[in-house]
Every structure is written in structure tokens, then in C-alpha cells.
N, C-alpha and C positions, 0 to 999 in steps of 0.2 A: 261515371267511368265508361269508358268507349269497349266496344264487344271486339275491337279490332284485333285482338292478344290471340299468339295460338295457345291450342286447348289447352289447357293443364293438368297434367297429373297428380294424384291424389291418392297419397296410403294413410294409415296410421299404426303408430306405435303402440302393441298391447304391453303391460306392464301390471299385473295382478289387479287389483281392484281400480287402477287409475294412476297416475303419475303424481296427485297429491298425497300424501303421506298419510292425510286423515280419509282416503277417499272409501276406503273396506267400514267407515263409521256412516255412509250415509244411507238414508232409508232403501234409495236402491241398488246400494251393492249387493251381492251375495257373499259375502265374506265364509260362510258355510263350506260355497261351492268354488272355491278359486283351485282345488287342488282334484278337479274332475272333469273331463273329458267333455260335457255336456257346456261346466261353464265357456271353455275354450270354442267348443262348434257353433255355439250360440253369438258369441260375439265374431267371430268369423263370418256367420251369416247375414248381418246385421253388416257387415262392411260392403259385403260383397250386393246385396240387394243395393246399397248408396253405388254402387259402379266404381269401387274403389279400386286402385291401381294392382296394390299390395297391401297386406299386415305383413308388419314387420314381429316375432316376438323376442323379449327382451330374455335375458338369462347371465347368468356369473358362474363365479368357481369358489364363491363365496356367499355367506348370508347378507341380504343388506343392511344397508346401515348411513347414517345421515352423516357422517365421514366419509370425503371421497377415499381419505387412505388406511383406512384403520377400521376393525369390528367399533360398534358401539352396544350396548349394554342394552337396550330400549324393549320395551315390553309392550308398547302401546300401537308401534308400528306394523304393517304387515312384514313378515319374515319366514324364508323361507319359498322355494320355487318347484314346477316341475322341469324336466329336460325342455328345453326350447326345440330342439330336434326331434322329440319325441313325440311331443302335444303336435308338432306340422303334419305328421307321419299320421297323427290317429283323424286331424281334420281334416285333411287333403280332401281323402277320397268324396266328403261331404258336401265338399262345392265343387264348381264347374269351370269358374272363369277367374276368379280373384286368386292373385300370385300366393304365393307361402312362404316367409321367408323368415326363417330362424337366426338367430344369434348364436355363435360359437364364438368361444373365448380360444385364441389361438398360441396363446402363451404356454400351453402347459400341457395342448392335444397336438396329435402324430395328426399330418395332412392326409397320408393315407386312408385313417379311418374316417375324416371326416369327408373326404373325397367318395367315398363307398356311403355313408351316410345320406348324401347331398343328391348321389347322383339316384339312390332308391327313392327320396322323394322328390326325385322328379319323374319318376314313373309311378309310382303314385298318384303322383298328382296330374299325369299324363299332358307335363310338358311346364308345369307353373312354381318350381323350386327357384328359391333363392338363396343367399348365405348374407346375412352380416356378421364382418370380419370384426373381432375387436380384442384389443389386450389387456393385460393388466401387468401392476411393478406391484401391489400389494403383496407383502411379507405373509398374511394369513393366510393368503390363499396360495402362496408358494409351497406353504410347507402342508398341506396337505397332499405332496405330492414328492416332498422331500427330494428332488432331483435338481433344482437351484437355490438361490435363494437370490432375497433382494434388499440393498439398506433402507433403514425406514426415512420417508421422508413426509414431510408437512408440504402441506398445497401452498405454501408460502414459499418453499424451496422449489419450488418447479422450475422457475428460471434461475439457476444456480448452473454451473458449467457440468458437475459431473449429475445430475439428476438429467440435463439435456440431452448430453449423452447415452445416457442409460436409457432412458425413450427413443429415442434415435434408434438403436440399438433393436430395443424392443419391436419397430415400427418398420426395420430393412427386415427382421425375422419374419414378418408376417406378411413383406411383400414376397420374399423366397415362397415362403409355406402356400399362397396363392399361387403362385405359378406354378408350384409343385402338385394344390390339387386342380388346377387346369391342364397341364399335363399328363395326367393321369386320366382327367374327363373324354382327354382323345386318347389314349395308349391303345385305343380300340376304335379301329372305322367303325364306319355305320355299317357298312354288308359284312363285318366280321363272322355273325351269324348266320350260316348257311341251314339250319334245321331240317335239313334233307332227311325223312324216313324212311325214304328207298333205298338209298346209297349209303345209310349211315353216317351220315356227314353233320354233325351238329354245328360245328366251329372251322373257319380257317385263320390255321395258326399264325399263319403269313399276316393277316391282317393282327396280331396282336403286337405290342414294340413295345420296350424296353424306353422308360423313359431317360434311365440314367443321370439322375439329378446329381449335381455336386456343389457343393454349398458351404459358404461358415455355418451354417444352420442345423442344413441338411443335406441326409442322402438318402437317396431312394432311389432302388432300381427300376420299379415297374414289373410289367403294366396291372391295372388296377383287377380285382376281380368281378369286377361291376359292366356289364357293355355300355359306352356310351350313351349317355342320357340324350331323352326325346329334345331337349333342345341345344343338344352336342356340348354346350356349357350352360350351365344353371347362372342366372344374373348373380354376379357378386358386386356386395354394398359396404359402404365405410361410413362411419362419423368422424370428421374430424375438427379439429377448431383451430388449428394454428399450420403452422408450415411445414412440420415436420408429418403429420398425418397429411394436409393438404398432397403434400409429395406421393403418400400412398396410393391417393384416390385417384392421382393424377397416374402413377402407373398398374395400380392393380384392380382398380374397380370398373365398374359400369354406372353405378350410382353412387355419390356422396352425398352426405347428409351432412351440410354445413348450419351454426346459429348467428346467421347474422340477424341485428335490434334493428336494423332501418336499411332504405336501400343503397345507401351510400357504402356501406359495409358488404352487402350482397355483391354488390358491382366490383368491387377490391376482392373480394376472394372467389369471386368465379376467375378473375383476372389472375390471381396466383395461381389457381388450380389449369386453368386451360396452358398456364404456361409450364408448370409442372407436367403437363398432359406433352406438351410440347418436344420438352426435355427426353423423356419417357419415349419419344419416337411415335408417339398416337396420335398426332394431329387429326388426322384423316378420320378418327372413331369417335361414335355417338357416344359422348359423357354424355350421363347426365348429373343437374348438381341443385337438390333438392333443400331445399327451406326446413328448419322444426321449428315448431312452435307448439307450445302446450297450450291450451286451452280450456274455456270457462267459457260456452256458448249459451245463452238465454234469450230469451225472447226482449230485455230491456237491459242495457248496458248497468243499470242501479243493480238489477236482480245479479246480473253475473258477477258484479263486483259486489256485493252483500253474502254470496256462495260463497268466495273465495276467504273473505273476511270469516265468514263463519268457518271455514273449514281451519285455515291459519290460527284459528282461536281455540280448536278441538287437537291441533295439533301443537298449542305453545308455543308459536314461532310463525314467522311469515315465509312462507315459502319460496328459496329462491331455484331457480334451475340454470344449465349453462344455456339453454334457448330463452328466446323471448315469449312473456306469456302475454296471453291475450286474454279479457276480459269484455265481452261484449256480444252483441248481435251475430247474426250468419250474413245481413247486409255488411256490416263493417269488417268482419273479415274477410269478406270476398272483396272488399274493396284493398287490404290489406295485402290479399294475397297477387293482386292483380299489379301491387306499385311495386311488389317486392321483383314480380316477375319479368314485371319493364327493367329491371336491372341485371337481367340475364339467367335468372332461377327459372327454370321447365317445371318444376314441379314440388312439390312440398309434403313431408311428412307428420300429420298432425300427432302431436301428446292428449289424448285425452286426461284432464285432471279428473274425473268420475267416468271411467269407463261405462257405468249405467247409465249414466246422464248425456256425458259431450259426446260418445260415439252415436248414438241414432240421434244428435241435433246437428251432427259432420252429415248424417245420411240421409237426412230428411228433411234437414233445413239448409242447413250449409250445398248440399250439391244441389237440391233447386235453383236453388239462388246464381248457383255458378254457370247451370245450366238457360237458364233467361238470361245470361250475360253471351251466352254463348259459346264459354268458353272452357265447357265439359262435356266428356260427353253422354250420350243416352244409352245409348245399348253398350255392349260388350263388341270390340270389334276383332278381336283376337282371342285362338285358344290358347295361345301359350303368354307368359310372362314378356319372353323378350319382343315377341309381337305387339304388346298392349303397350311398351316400352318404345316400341320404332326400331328395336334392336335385331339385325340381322343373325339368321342362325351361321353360325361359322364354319367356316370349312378345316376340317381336321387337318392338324397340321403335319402329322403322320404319314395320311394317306397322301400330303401332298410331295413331301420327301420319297414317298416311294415309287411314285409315279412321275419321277424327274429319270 
């Protein structure tokens, strides 16, 4: 493979003991410590010493379950999580340069609060806050909040006309509720704060506004009680896998998290997504549109596919996910990640299947590897998220209306 590629970007997704179902069963999980502050710092540290982009962490509004649309029964699985917003808040302050970026379920939370949430960890984390945006149509997790509800449907009904709509639906709410807590990230300049102790002057009021939101959604007046964050907007991310979420990323994100199997696939929905972006009136803005893939990283393609076997077998079932998984070397996925990238992907968010295991062979074998290719990089070149990103801090849009 040629080093000719620009560099690539590089997070991973944490998800309790691992993305494999059996992964809390192997000798180096800590299945003990999934629900303690130490296991979380610990593997954050471990990303960030690999020169990783971002963690991403996972979270719901329900228990999991091996039904994408329904509780299951399973006693053998891990179950049960801490706050994704929470655990970033208590690691932040721990690292120095690796982004932090939680998952919030946006179905069922006020933007506001996650707006005021999002923007304290990014003062925490002094400048490295992200958000992944993500919904749900699940009826069990509706009614623990009793304020909608939704008809049950089977993953087999998904392309049915009113299940599309209903997503649909679900997916224009959460492009609102984005632009609601982005609006809110500026409802407050940067010099808002005047902390004058001579004068008495903490605040000018002049600089706070009224964002006035009105929506089928929502409505919010503003402005936030939070001052805008060290990086004026914290990076916001999406997963999506079809067109209706494509459309998302294409107007409310900075990052999407696409699963294309080969590069032919990659090349077709960067191509949907830049034209969604297009549509969207963003031409001109740095998307970026990120690769997943779970992974099984060992030192001999037989060993990573003999793990995966033995884990599928302590799990009863073969494991499928909607990414592609990979079984093998940190040479072959680096070669992996390099044909996927000639197809227009900047960067890729890895699944660890054994968080003890594929996270420090991402950090220590896998980024060597990408690093003699040339095409990673060595130090940290940025303090903030959107810096490490290429992504420009914004200018509020506020203060630009008021100075017209």
C-alpha cells in the first residue's frame, strides 16, 4: 500500500466490556469494574496514549438486549449502563488531548438540558466535548417516560411505509433538537463575560439573546444558562446507515459514522451524504464521514478468527453487527482501512469486540502500523476536538446579527 493517503483519523467506540456479547466472559475483562469510574479513566487512557482522535461512549434509554426492537430476557449478557454524559464529565479532566464524546438519546431528552450538559463538558474538558446524536422508536423505552408512545414493530417491518415514516419523523426531531442545542451553544458571545471586580460588572446582558426557537418539535426561548463553550460548538456526531439518517448527518452533524463492507459501498454513501450535505446548503463545511468496523485484532489472522469463534460459542450464536467486522492483523487492517479511505472515508471509528484486548492492539499495534505508513499521526497536534478534527472554531452567530 502506498503512504501517499492523507492522515487518518482514528477513535473508538467504548461499549461496556467490548462490543461482543461474550466479551465481560474473557480473562481480561473486568466485568467487576464496568460500573466504576477507574474502569472508564483507564480505558480512556489507553486511547489517548494510541493518539486516538476520539472515544466515543455508548448509552440507551433502555437495558440492552439482542433485539434491536424489543427487551430480551438474557441473563448471560452484560446489562445495564452508567450515564454516557456522566462517565465523560468524571474522565475528562484525566486526559489532556483525546476528544470525549458521549451518546445522548434524543428522543425522549429536552435539548436544553443536554445543551447546558454538553457545553460543561467542554469546559471540563477545556475545549475536547462531543455529542453523538441518536434516537429510538422502542415502545419500552417510551413508556418509561410515558409522554409518547410508539407502535411495535419488527426489524422486518422497517421498510414498510408507515414504520418509514415514523423514522423519518423521528430523525427531522433530532435534526430540530440539534440546531436547538447549537443555538443555544451561541445565545451567548465569547466577551459576554465581563468579570469586572472593580466596577461590578460580571455579565453584559446585551451580549446574551434569545434564541426563540419554533418548531413541530420544539420550542425554546433561550438563551442557555451555560456561557459558550471553549470551542463555541462542541463536535456533533451521528450514525447512520440509510438515507433518511444520511440526510441527518448531511445537515446536522460534523461527523457521521457510516457501515459500509467494501469500498464500493463507502464511495455511494459518502456520495449520498455530501449530496444531502449539499441540499442542506453546507457545501462549503468540513463533513467528516467516518468508517465502523468492530474488530478482533491479533497477532495471526487464525488466532483472531479462533477468538471470535470461541467467543460466539460462549455466546450461543455467531455474532452479527450492522458494521463490518474484521478479524485479523493490525497489518491487514491498516491495509483495510487505507482502500476503504481511497473511497472517500477521512477517518474510521473502531468497535472493539474485547475492549481488554482490541483496544491496546488499536493502540499499539494497529497505530504503529498506520504510523510507518505514514498515514497517522505521532504527537497530538491540537488542544481542542475540533482542531484535531481540521474543524474551525465558529463564529457565533449572534454576535454576528448584532453587529450588522
Amino acid at each position: 500500500m502506498s503512504s501517499s493517503f492523507s492522515p487518518l483519523h482514528l477513535a473508538v467506540a467504548l461499549d461496556g466490556a467490548g462490543w461482543h456479547p461474550a466479551a465481560w466472559r474473557e480473562p481480561v475483562a473486568r466485568p467487576r469494574e464496568l460500573f466504576t469510574a477507574r474502569y472508564w479513566a483507564d480505558l480512556v487512557a489507553e486511547a489517548e496514549r494510541g493518539l486516538l482522535d476520539f472515544v466515543t461512549i455508548e448509552d440507551g434509554l433502555g437495558l440492552q438486549s439482542s433485539s434491536l426492537t424489543e427487551p430480551d430476557d438474557r441473563t448471560d449478557q452484560v446489562r445495564g449502563r452508567l450515564d454516557a454524559v456522566l462517565i465523560a464529565a468524571r474522565i475528562a479532566p484525566l486526559t489532556r488531548h483525546i476528544g470525549i464524546v458521549p451518546t445522548a438519546v434524543t428522543t425522549h431528552t429536552e435539548p436544553f438540558h443536554l445543551s447546558k450538559a454538553i457545553a460543561t463538558l467542554d469546559y471540563v474538558s477545556t475545549g475536547r466535548a462531543g455529542l453523538r446524536v441518536q434516537i429510538t422508536a422502542r415502545q419500552n423505552e417510551a413508556a418509561h417516560f410515558g409522554r409518547r408512545t410508539f407502535p411495535p414493530f419488527r426489524i422486518e417491518d422497517y421498510g414498510t411505509p408507515a414504520v418509514q415514516e415514523a423514522v423519518a419523523d423521528l430523525f427531522d426531531e433530532a435534526a430540530d433538537y440539534v440546531e436547538v442545542v447549537r443555538r443555544l451553544w451561541d445565545s451567548w458571545e465569547d466577551d459576554a463575560e465581563i468579570r469586572d471586580a472593580v466596577t461590578g460588572r460580571f455579565i453584559d446582558r446585551e451580549k446574551l439573546h434569545y434564541i426563540d426557537f419554533e418548531g413541530p418539535h420544539f420550542s425554546v426561548k433561550g438563551p442557555s444558562i451555560t456561557p459558550r463553550p471553549p470551542q463555541g460548538q462542541p463536535v456533533v456526531t451521528a450514525l447512520a446507515h440509510a438515507t433518511v439518517p444520511y440526510r441527518l448527518v448531511g445537515r446536522a452533524a460534523d461527523v457521521g459514522y457510516v457501515t459500509p463492507h467494501d469500498a464500493g459501498q463507502a464511495r455511494a454513501i459518502v456520495e449520498e451524504i455530501r449530496t444531502e450535505q449539499s441540499a442542506a446548503g453546507r457545501a462549503g463545511e468540513l463533513l467528516h464521514v467516518f468508517g465502523d468496523l468492530v474488530v478482533f485484532l491479533d497477532d495471526t489472522t487464525s488466532a483472531a478468527t479462533a477468538r471470535r469463534e470461541r467467543l460466539d460459542t460462549l455466546a450461543g450464536a455467531e455474532y452479527t453487527s450492522d458494521a463490518r467486522i474484521f478479524a485479523g492483523t493490525a497489518s491487514q487492517l491498516a491495509d483495510l482501512l487505507q482502500e476503504l479511505a481511497s473511497a472517500g472515508l477521512s477517518g474510521f471509528r473502531l468497535r472493539p469486540a474485547v475492549a481488554g484486548h482490541d483496544l491496546p492492539a488499536i493502540t499499539r499495534k494497529l497505530v504503529p502500523e498506520l504510523q510507518r505508513r505514514g498515514v497517522f499521526r505521532r504527537e497530538y497536534e491540537a488542544d481542542t476536538l475540533r482542531g484535531l478534527l481540521g474543524l474551525s472554531r465558529p463564529a457565533n452567530r449572534y454576535a454576528s446579527t448584532a453587529a450588522v
